[in-house]
C-alpha positions in Angstrom: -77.9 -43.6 -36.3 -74.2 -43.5 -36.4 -73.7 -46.5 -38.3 -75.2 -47.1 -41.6 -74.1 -49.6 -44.7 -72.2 -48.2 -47.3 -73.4 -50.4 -50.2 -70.5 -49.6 -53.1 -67.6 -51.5 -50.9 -69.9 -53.6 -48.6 -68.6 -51.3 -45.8 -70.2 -49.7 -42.8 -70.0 -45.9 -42.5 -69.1 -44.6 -39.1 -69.9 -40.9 -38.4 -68.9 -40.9 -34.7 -64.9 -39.9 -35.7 -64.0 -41.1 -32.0 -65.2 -44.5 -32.0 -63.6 -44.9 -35.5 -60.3 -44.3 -34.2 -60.7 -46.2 -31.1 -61.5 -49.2 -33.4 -58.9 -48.3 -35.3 -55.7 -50.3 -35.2 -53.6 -48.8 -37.9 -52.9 -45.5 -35.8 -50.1 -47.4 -33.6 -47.8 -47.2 -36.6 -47.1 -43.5 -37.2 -46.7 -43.7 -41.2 -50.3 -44.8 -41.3 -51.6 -42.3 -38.5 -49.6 -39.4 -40.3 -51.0 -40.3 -43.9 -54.4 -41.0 -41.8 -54.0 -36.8 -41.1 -52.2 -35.3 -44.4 -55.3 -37.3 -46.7 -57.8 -35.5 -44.2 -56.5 -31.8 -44.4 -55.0 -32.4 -48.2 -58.9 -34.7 -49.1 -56.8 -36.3 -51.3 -55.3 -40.3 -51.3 -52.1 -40.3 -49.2 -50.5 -43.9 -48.5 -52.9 -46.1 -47.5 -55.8 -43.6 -46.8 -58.5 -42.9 -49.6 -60.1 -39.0 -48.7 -62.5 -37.4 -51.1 -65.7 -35.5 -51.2 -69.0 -36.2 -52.0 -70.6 -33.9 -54.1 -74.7 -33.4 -54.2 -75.5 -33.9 -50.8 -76.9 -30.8 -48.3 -73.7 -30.3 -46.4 -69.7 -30.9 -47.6 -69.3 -34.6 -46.8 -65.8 -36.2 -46.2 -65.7 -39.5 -47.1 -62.3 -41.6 -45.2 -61.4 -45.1 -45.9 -58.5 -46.2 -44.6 -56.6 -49.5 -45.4 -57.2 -52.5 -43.2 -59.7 -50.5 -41.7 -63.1 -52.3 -41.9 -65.7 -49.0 -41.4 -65.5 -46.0 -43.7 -65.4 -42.7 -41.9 -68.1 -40.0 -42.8 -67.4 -36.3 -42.0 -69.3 -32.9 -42.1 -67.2 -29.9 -42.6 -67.0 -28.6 -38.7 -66.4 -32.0 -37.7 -63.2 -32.6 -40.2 -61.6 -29.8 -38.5 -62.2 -31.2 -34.8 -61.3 -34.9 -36.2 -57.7 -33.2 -37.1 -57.5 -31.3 -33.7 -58.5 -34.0 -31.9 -55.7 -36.1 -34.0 -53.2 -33.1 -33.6 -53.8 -32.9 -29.6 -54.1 -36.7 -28.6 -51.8 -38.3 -31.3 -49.2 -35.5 -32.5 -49.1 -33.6 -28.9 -50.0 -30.6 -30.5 -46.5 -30.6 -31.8 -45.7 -29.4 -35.6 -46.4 -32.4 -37.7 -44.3 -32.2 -40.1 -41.2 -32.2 -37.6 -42.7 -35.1 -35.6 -42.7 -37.3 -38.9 -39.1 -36.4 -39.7 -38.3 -37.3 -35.8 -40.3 -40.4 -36.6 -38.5 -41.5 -40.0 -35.0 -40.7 -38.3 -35.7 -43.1 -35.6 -37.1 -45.7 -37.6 -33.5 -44.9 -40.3 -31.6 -45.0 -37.6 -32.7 -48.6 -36.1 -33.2 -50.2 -39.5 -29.2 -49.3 -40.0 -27.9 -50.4 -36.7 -30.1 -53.9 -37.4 -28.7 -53.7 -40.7 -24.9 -53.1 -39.5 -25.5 -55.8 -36.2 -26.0 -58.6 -39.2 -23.2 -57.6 -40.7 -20.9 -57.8 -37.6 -22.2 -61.3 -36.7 -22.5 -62.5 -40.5 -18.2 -61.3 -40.0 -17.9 -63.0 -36.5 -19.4 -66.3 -37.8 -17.1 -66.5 -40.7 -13.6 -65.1 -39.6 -11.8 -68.1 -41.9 -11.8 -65.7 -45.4 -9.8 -63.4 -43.1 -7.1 -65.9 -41.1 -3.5 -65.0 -41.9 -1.3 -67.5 -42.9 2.7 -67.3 -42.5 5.1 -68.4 -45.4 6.1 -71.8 -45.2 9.9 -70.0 -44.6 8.8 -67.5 -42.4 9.3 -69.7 -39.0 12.6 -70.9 -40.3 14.1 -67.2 -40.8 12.9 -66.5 -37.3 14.7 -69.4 -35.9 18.1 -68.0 -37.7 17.2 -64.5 -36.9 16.8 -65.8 -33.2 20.2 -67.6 -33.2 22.0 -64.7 -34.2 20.9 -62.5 -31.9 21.6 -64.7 -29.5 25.0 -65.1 -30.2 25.5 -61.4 -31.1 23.9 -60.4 -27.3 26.2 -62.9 -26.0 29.4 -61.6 -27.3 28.8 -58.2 -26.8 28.1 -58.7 -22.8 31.2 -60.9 -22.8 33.5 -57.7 -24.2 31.8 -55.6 -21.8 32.7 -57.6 -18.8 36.1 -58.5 -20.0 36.7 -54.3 -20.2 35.4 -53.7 -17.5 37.6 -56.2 -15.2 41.0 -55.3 -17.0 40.6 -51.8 -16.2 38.9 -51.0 -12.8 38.7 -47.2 -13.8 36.5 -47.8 -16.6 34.6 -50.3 -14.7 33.5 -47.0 -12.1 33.1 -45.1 -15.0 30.6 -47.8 -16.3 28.8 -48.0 -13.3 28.2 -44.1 -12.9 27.4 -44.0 -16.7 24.6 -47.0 -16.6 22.3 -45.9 -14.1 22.4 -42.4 -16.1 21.2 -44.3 -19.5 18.6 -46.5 -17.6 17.2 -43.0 -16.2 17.0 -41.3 -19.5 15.1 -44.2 -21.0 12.9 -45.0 -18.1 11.9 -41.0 -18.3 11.5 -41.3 -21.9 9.3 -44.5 -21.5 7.1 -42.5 -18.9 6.6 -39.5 -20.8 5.9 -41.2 -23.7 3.3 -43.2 -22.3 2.0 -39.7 -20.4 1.4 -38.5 -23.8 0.0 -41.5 -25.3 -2.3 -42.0 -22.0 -3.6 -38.8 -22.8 -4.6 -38.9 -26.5 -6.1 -42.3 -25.7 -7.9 -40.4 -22.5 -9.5 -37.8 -24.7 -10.6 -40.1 -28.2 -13.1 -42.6 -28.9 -12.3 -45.9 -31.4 -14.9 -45.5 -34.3 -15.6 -49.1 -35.8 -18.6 -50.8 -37.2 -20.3 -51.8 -33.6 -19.2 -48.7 -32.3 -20.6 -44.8 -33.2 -21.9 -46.7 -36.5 -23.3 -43.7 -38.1 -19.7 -41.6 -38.1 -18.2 -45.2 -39.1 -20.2 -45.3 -42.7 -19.4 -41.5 -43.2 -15.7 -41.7 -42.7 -15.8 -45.5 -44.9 -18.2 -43.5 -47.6 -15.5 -40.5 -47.8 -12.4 -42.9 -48.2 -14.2 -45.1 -50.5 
């Protein structure tokens, strides 16, 4: 018999290692399958998994119990080494397990801070009123002046312009070989100026909190 009652906890004891993990339905999360393994080769209690050995019997008996796990798993020495083969080969793909937990733990990090940071953004969306700028009561009556004036000044500096320009023809040519010159230089300022900034915009990438998250908190963290 495989199965037999294990009468200090009221549980069965499974010695069939296979059917213990196929009933098993803690091994889908891989902090309970990686403590499931480390108790096993350590026989010692890691997490959520109890592993110890029973003295006084003919053969070294491993003794597994597992939280949420309703049978108890019994093994011999030979078959605690296949168990964690078996667990290495189907579970771990044979891969070193300390670097698959690692993987694991980064993965699960890395998800639990871009949640974290995607609450944060829409917790800021929802409630943009703490952040509304308000102008000085003033402020639109200084633009009006400031608008005025400029207006006027615009206005008397064209009229001077044309009035030179009609009292002396000569300076009205010269005017008229001069402005094309200035629009030129400015329009090929404008244009390589926007070359330039075309190209450092090209070549960069705009780090905020939606947005390469990660390099976000490090730069906010160094500034702090």
């Amino acid at each position: 018999m495989k199965l037999i009652k294990y009468m200090e906890s009221n549980k069965l004891v499974q010695r069939d290692y296979k059917k213990w993990i196929i009933f098993n339905d803690k091994l889908g999360d891989f902090q309970c399958l990686y403590d499931l393994y480390k108790a096993v080769q350590l026989v010692e209690n890691v997490g959520g998994v109890a592993c110890s050995k029973i003295n006084g019997s003919a053969e070294c008996v491993y003794r597994v119990e597992q939280h949420g796990v309703d049978n108890i798993l019994e093994l011999v020495e030979d078959e605690k080494i296949e168990f964690l083969k078996y667990l290495s080969q189907y579970y771990f793909s044979d891969s070193d397990i300390e670097d698959w937990y690692k993987q694991k733990v980064f993965v699960r990090d890395k998800a639990n801070n871009h949640n974290r940071l995607k609450k944060k953004a829409l917790n800021f969306s929802k409630d943009k009123s703490v952040f509304e700028v308000r102008p000085h009561p003033k402020e639109t009556k200084y633009y009006s002046l400031k608008l005025v004036f400029s207006i006027l000044f615009y206005v008397v500096l064209v009229g001077l312009i044309v009035s030179y320009l009609m009292v002396d023809i000569s300076l009205a040519l010269t005017g008229l070989f001069i402005i094309p010159l200035v629009l030129m230089y400015f329009l090929i300022k404008t244009l390589i100026k926007g070359y330039f900034v075309g190209i450092i915009k090209g070549n960069s990438i705009k780090i905020t909190e939606t947005q390469y998250q990660e390099i976000f908190k490090i730069v906010e963290f160094q500034s702090a």
